[in-house]
PyMOL Python script that loads the backbone (N, CA, C, O; Angstrom):
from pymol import cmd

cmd.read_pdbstr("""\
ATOM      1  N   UNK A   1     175.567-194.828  76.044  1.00  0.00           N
ATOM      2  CA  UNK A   1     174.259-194.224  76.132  1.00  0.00           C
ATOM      3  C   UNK A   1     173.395-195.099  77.032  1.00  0.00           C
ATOM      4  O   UNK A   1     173.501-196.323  77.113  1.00  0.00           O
ATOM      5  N   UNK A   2     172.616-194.418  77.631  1.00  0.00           N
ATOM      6  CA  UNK A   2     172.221-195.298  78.890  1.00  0.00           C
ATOM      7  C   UNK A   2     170.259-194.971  78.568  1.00  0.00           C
ATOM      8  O   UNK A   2     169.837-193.823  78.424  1.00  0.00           O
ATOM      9  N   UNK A   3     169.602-195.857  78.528  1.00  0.00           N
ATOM     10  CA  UNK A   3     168.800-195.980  78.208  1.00  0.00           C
ATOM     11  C   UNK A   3     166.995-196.008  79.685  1.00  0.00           C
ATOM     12  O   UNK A   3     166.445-197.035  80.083  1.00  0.00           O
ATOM     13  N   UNK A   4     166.821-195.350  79.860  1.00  0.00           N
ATOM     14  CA  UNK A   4     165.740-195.099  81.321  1.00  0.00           C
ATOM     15  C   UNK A   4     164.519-196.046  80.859  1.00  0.00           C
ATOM     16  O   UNK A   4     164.367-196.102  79.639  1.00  0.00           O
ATOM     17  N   UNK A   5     163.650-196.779  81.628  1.00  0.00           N
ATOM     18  CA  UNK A   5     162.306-197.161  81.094  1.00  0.00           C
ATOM     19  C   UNK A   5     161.587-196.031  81.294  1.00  0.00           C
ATOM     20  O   UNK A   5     161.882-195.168  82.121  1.00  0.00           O
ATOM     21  N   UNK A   6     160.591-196.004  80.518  1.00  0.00           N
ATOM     22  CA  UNK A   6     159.544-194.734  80.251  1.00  0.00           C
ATOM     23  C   UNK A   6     158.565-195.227  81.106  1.00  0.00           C
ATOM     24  O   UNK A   6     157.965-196.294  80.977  1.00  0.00           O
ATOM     25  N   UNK A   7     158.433-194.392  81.995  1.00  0.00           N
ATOM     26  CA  UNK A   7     156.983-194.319  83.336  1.00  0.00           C
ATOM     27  C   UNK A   7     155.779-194.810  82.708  1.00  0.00           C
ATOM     28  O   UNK A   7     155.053-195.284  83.582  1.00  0.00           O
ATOM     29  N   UNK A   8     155.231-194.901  81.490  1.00  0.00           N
ATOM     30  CA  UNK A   8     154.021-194.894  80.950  1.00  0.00           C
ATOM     31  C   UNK A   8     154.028-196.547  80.293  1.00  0.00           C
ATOM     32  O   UNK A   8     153.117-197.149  79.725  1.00  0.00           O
ATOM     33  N   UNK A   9     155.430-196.990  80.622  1.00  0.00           N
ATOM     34  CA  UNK A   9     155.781-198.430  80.206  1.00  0.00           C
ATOM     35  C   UNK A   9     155.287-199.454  81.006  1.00  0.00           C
ATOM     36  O   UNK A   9     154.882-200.503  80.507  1.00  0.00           O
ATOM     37  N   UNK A  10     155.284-199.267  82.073  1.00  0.00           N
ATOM     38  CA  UNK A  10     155.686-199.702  83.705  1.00  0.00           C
ATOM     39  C   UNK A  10     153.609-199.481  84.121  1.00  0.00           C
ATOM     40  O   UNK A  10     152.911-200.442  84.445  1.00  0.00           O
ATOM     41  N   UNK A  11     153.203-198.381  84.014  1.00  0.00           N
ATOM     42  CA  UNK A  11     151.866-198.046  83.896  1.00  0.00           C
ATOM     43  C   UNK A  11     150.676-198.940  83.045  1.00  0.00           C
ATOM     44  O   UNK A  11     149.533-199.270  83.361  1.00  0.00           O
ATOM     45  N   UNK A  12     151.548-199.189  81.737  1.00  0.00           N
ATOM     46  CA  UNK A  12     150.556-200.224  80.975  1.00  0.00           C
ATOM     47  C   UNK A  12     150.530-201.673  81.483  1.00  0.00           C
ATOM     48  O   UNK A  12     149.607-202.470  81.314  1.00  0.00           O
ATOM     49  N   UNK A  13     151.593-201.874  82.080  1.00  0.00           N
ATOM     50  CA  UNK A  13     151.851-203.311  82.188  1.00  0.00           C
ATOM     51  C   UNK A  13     150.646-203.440  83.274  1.00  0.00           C
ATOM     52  O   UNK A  13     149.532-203.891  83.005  1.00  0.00           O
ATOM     53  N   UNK A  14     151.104-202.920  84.673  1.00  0.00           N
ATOM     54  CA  UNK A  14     150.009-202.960  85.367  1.00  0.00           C
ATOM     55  C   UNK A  14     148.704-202.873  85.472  1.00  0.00           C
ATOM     56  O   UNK A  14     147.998-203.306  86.383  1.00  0.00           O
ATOM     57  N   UNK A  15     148.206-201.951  83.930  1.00  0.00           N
ATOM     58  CA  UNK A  15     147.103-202.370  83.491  1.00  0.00           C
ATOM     59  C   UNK A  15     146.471-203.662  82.894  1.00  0.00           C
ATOM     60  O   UNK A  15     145.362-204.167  83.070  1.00  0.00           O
ATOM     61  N   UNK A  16     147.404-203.989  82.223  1.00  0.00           N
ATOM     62  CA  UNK A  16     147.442-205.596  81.374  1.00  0.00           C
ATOM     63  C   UNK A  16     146.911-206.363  82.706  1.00  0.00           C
ATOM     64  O   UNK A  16     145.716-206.602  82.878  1.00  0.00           O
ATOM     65  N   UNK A  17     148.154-206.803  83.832  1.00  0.00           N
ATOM     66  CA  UNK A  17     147.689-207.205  84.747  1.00  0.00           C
ATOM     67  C   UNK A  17     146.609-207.196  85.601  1.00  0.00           C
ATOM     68  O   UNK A  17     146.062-208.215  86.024  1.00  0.00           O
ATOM     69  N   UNK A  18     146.263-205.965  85.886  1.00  0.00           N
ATOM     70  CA  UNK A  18     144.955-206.115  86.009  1.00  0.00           C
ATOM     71  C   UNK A  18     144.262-206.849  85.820  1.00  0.00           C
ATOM     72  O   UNK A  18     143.951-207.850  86.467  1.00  0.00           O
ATOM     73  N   UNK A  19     143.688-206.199  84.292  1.00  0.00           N
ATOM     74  CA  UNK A  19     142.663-206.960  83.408  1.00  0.00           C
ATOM     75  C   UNK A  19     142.633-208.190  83.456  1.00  0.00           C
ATOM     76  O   UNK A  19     141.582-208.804  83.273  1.00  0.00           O
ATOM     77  N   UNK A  20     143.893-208.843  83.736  1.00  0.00           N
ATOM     78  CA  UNK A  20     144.239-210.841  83.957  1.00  0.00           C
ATOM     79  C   UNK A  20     144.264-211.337  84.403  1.00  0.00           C
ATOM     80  O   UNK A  20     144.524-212.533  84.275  1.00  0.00           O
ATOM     81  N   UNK A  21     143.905-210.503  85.575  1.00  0.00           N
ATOM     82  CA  UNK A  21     143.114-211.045  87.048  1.00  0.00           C
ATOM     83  C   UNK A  21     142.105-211.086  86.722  1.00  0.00           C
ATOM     84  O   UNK A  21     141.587-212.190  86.895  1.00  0.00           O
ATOM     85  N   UNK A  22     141.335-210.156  86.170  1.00  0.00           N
ATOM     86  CA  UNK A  22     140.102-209.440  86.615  1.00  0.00           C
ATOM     87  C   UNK A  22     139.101-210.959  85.185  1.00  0.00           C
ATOM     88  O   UNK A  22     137.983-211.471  85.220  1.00  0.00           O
ATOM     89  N   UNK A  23     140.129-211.092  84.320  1.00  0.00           N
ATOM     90  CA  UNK A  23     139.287-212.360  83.660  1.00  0.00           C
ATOM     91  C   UNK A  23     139.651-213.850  84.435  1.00  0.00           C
ATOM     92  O   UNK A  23     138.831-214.751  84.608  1.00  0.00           O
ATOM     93  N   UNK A  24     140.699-213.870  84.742  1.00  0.00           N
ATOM     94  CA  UNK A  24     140.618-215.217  85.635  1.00  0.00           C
ATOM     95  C   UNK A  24     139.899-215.330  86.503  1.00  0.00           C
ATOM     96  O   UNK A  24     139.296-216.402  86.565  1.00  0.00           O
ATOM     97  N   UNK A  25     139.684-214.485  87.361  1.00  0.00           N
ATOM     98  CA  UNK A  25     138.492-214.480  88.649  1.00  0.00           C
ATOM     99  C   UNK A  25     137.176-214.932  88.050  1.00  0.00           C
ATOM    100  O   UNK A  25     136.284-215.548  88.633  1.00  0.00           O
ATOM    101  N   UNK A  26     137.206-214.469  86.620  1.00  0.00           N
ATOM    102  CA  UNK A  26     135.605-214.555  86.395  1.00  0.00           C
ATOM    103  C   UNK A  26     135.210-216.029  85.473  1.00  0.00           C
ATOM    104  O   UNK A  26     134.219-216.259  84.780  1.00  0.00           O
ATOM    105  N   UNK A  27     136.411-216.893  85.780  1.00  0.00           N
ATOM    106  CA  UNK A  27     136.231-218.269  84.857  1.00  0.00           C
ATOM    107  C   UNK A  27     136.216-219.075  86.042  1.00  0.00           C
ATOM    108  O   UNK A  27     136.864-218.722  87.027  1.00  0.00           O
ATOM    109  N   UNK A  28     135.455-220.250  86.034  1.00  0.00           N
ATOM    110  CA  UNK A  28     135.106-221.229  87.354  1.00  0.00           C
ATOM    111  C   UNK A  28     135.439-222.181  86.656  1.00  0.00           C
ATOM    112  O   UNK A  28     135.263-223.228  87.278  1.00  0.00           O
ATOM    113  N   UNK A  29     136.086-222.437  85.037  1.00  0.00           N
ATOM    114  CA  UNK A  29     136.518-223.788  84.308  1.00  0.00           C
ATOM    115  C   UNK A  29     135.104-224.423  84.031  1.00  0.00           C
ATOM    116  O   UNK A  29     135.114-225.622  83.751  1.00  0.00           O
ATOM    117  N   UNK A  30     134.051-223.864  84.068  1.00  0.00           N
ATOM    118  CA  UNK A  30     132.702-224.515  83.354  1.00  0.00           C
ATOM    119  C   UNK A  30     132.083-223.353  82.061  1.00  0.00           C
ATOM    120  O   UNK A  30     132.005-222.137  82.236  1.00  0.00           O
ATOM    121  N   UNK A  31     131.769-223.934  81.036  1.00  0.00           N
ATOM    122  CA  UNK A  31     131.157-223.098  80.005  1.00  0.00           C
ATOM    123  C   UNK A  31     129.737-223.577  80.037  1.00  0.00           C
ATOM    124  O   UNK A  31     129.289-224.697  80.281  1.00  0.00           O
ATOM    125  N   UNK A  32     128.988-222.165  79.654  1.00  0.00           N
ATOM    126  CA  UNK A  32     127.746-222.684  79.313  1.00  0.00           C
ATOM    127  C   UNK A  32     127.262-222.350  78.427  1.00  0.00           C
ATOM    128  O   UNK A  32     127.463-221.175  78.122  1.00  0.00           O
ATOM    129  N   UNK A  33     126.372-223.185  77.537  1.00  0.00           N
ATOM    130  CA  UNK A  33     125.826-222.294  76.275  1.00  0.00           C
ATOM    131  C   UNK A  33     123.896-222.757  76.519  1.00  0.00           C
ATOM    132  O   UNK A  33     123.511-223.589  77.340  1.00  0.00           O
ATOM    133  N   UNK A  34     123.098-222.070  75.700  1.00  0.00           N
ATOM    134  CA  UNK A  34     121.824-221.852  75.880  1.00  0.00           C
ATOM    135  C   UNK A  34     121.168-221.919  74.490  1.00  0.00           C
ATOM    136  O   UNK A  34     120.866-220.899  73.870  1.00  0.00           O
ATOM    137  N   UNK A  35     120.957-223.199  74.017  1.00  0.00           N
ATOM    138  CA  UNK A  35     120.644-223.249  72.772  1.00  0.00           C
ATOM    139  C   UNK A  35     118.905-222.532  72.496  1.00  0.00           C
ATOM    140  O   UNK A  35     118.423-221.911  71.549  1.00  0.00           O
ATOM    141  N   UNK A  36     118.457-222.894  73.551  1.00  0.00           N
ATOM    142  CA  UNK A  36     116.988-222.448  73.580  1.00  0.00           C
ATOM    143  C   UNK A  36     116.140-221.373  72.701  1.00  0.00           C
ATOM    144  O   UNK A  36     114.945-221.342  72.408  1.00  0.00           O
ATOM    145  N   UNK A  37     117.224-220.505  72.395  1.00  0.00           N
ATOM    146  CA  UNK A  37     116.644-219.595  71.446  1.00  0.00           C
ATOM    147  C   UNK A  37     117.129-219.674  70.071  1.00  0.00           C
ATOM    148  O   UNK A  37     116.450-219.283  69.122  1.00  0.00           O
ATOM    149  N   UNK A  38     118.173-220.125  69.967  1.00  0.00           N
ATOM    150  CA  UNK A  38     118.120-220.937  68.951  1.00  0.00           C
ATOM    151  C   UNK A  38     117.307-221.996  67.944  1.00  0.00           C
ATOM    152  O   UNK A  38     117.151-222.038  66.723  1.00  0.00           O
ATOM    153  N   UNK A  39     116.804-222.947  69.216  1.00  0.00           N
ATOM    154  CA  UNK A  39     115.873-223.624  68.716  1.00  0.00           C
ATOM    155  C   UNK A  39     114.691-223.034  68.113  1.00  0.00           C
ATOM    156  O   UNK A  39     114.203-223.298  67.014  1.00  0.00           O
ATOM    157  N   UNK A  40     114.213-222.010  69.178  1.00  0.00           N
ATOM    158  CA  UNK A  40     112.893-221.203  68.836  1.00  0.00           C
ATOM    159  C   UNK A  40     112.678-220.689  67.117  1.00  0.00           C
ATOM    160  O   UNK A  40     111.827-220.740  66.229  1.00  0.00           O
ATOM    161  N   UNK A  41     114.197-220.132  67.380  1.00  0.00           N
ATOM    162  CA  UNK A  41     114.471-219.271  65.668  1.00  0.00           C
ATOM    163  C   UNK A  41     114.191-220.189  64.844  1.00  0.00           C
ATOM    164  O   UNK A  41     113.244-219.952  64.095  1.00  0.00           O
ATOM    165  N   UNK A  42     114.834-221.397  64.714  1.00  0.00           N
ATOM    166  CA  UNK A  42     114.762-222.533  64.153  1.00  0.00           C
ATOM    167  C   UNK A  42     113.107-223.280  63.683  1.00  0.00           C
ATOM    168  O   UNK A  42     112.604-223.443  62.572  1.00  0.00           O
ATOM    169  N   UNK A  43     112.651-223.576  64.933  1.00  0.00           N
ATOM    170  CA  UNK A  43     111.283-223.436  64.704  1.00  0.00           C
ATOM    171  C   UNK A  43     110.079-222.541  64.022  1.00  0.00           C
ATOM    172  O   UNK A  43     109.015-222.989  63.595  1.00  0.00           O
ATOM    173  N   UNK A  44     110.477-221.265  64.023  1.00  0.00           N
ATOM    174  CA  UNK A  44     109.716-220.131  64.139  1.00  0.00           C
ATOM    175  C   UNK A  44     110.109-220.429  62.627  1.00  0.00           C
ATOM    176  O   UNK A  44     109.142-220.909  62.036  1.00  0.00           O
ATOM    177  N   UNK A  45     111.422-220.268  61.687  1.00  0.00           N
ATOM    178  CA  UNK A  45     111.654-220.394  60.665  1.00  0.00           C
ATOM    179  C   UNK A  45     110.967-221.408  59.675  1.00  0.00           C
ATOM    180  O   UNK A  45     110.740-220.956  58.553  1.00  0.00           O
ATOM    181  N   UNK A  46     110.570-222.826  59.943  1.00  0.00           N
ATOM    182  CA  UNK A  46     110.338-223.661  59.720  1.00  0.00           C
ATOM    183  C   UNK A  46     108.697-223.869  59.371  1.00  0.00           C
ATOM    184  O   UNK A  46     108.218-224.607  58.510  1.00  0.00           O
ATOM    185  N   UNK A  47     107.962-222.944  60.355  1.00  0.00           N
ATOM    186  CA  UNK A  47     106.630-222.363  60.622  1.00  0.00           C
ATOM    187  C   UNK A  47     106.386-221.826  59.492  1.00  0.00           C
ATOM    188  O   UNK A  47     105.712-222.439  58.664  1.00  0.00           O
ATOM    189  N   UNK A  48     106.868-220.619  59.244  1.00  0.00           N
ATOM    190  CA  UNK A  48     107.110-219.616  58.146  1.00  0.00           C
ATOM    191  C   UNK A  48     107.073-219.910  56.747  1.00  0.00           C
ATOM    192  O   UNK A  48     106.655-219.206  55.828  1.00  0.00           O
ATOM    193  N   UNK A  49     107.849-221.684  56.713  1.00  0.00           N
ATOM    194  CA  UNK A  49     107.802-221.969  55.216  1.00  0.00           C
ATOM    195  C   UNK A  49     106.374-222.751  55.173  1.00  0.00           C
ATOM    196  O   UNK A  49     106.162-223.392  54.144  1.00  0.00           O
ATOM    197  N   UNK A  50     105.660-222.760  55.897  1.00  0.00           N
ATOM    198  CA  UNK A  50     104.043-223.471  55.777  1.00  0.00           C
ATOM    199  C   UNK A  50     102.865-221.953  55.522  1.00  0.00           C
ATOM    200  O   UNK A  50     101.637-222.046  55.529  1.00  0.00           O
ATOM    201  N   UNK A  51     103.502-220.903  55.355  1.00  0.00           N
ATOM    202  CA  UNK A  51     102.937-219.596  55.155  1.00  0.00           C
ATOM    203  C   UNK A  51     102.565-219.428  54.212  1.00  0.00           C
ATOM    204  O   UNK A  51     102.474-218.201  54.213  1.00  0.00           O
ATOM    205  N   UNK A  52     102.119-219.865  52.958  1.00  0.00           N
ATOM    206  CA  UNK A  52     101.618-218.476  51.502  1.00  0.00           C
ATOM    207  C   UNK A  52     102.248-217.524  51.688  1.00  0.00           C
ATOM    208  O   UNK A  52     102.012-216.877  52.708  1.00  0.00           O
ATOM    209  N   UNK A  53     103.347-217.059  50.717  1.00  0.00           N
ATOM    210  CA  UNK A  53     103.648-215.804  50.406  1.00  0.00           C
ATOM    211  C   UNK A  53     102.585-214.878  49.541  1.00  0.00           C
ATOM    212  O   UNK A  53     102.486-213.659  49.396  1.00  0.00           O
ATOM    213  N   UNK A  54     102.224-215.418  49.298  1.00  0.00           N
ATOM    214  CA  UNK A  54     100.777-214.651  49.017  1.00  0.00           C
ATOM    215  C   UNK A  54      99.802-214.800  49.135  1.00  0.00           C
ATOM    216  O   UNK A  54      99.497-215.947  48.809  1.00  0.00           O
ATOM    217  N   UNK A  55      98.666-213.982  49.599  1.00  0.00           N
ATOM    218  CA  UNK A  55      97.276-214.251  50.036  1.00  0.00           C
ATOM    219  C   UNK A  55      96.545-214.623  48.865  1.00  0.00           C
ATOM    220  O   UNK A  55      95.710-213.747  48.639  1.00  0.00           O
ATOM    221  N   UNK A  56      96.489-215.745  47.841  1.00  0.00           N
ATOM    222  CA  UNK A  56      95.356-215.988  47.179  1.00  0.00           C
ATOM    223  C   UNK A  56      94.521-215.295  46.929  1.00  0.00           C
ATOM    224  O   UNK A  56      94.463-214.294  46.215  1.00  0.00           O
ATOM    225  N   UNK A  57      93.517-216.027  47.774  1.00  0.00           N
ATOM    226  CA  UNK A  57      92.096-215.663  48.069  1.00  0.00           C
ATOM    227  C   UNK A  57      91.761-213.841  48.116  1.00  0.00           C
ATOM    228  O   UNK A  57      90.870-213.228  47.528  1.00  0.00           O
ATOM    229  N   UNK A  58      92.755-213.355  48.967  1.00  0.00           N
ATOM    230  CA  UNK A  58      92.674-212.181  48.980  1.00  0.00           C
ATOM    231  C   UNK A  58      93.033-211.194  47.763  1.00  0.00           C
ATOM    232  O   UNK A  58      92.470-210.135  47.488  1.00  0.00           O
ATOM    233  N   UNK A  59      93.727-211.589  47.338  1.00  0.00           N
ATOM    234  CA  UNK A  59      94.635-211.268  46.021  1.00  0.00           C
ATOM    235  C   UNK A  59      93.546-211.495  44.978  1.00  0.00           C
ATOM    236  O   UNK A  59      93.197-210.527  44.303  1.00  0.00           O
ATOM    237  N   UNK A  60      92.976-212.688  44.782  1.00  0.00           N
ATOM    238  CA  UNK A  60      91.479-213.028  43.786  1.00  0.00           C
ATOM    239  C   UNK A  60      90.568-212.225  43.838  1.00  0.00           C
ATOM    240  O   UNK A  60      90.054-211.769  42.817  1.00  0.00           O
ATOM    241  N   UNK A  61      90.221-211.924  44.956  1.00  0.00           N
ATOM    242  CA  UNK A  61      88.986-210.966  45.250  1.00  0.00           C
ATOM    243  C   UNK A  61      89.050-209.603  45.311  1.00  0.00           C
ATOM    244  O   UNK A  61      88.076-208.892  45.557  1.00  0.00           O
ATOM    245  N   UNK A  62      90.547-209.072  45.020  1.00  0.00           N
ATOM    246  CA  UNK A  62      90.796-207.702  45.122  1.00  0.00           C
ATOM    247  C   UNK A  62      90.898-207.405  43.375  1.00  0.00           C
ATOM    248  O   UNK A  62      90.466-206.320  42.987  1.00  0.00           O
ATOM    249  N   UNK A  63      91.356-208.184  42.552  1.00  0.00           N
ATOM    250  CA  UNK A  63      91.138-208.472  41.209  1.00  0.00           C
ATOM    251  C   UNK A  63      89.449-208.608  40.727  1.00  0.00           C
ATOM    252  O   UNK A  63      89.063-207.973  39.746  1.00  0.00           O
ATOM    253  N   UNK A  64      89.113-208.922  41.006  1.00  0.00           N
ATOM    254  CA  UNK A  64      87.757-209.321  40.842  1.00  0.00           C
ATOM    255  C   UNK A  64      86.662-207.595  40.886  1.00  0.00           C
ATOM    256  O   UNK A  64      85.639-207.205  40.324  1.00  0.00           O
ATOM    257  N   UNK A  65      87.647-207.022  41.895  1.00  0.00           N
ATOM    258  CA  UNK A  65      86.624-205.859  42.605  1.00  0.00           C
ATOM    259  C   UNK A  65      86.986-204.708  41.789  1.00  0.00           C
ATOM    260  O   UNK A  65      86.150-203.859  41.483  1.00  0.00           O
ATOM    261  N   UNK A  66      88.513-204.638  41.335  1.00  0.00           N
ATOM    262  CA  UNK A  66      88.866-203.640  40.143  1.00  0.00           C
ATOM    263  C   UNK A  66      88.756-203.901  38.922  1.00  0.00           C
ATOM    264  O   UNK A  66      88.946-203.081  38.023  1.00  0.00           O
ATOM    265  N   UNK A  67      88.395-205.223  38.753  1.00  0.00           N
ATOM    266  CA  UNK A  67      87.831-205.712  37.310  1.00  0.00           C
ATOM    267  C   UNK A  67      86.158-205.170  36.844  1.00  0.00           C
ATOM    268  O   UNK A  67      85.835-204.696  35.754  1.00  0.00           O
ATOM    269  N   UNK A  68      85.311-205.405  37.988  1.00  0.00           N
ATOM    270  CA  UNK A  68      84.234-205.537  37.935  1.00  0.00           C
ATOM    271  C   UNK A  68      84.310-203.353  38.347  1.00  0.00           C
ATOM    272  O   UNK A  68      83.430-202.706  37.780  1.00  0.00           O
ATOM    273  N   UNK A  69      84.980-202.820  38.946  1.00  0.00           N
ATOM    274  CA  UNK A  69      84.995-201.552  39.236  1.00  0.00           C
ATOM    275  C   UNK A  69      84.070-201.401  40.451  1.00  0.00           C
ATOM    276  O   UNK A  69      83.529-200.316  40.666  1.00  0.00           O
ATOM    277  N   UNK A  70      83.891-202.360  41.175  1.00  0.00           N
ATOM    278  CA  UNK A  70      83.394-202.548  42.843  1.00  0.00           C
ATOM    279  C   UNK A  70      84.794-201.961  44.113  1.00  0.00           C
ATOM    280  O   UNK A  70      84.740-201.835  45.336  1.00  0.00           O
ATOM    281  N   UNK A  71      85.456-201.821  43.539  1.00  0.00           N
ATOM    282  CA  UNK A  71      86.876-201.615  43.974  1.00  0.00           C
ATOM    283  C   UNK A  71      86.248-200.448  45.200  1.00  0.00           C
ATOM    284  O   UNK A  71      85.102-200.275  44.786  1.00  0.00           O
ATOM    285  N   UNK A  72      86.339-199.916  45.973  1.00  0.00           N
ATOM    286  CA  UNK A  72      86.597-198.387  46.679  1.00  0.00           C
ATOM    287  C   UNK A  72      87.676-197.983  47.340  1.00  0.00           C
ATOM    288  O   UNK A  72      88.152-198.770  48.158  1.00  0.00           O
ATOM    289  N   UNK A  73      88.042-197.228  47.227  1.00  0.00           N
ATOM    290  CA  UNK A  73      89.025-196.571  48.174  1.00  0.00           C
ATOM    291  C   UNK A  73      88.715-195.621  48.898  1.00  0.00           C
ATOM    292  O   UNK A  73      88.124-194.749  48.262  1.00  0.00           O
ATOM    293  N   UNK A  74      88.902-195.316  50.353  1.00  0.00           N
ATOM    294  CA  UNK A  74      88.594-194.719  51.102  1.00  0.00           C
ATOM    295  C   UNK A  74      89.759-194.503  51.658  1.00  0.00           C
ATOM    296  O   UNK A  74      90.555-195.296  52.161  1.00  0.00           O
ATOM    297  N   UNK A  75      89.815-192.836  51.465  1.00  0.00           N
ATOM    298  CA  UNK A  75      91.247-191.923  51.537  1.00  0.00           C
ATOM    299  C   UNK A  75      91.599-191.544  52.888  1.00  0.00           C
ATOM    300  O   UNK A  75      92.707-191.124  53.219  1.00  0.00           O
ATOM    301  N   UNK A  76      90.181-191.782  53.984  1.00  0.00           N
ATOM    302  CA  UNK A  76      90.283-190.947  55.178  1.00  0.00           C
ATOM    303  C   UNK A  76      91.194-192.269  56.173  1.00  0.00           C
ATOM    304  O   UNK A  76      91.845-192.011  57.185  1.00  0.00           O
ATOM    305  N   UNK A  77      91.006-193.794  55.518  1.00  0.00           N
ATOM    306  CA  UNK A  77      91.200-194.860  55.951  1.00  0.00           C
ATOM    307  C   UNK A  77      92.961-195.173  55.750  1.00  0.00           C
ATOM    308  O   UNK A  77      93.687-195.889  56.440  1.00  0.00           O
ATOM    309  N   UNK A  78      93.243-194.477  54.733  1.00  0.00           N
ATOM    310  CA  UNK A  78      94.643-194.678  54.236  1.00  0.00           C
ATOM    311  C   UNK A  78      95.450-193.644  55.233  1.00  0.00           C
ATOM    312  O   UNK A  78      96.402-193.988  55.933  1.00  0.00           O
ATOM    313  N   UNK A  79      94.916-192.360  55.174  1.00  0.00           N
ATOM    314  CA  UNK A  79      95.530-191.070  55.815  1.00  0.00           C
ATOM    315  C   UNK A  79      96.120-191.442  57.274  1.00  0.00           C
ATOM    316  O   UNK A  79      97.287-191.511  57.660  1.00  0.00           O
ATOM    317  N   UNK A  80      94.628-191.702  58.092  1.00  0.00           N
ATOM    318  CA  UNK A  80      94.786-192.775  59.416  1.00  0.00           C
ATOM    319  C   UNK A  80      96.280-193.837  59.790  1.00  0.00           C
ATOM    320  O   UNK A  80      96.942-193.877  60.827  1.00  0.00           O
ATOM    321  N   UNK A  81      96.449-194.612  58.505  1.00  0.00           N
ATOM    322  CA  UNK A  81      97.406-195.953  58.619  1.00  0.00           C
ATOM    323  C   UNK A  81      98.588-195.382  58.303  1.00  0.00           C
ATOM    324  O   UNK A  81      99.609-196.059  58.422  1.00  0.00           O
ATOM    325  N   UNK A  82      98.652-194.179  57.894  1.00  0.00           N
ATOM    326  CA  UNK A  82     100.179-193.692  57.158  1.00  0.00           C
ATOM    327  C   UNK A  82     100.133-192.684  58.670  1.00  0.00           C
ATOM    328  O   UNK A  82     100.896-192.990  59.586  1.00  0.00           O
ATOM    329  N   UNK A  83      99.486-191.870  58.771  1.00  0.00           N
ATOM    330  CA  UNK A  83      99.492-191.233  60.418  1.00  0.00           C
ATOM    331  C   UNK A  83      99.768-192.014  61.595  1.00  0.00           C
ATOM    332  O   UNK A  83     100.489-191.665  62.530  1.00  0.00           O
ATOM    333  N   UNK A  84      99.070-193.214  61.466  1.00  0.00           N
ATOM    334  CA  UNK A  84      99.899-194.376  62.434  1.00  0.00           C
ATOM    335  C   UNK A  84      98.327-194.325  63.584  1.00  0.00           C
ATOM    336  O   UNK A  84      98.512-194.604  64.769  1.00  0.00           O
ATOM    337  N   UNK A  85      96.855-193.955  63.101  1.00  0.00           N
ATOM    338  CA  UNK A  85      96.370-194.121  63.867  1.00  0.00           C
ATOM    339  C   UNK A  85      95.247-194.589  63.246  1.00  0.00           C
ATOM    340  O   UNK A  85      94.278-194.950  63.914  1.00  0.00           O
TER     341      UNK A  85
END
""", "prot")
cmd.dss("prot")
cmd.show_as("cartoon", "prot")
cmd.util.cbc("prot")
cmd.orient("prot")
């Protein structure tokens, strides 16, 4: 029994090849990396833990205003921020 290579065999390979050019061409044997935004994140993170997760002050005085029933709500103001304007 005699066995043929399959055309579509012969087709992939030359694709492979390709592609193994097409990444060697694009390596010059130098890497570079760019920590820079890294750092930023890093920083920016670090910032963040000097934040109040909660507004106090604001939080006190909004207590204060539904305690005392000084509180208002203004519905046309809410409608606006949920509309997005």
């Amino acid at each position: 029994m005699e066995i043929k290579k399959i055309g579509g065999y012969g087709y992939i390979q030359g694709i492979n090849s390709k592609n193994a050019e097409k990444v060697n061409r694009g390596k010059n044997g130098k890497d570079k990396v760019d920590f820079s935004a890294t750092l930023e994140i890093k920083k920016l993170f670090y910032e963040s833990k000097n934040i109040p997760e909660v507004r106090e002050k604001l939080v006190n005085e909004l207590k204060q205003a539904i305690e005392n029933g000084t509180f208002k709500i203004d519905p046309e103001k809410i409608a606006r921020s949920i509309l997005g304007g």
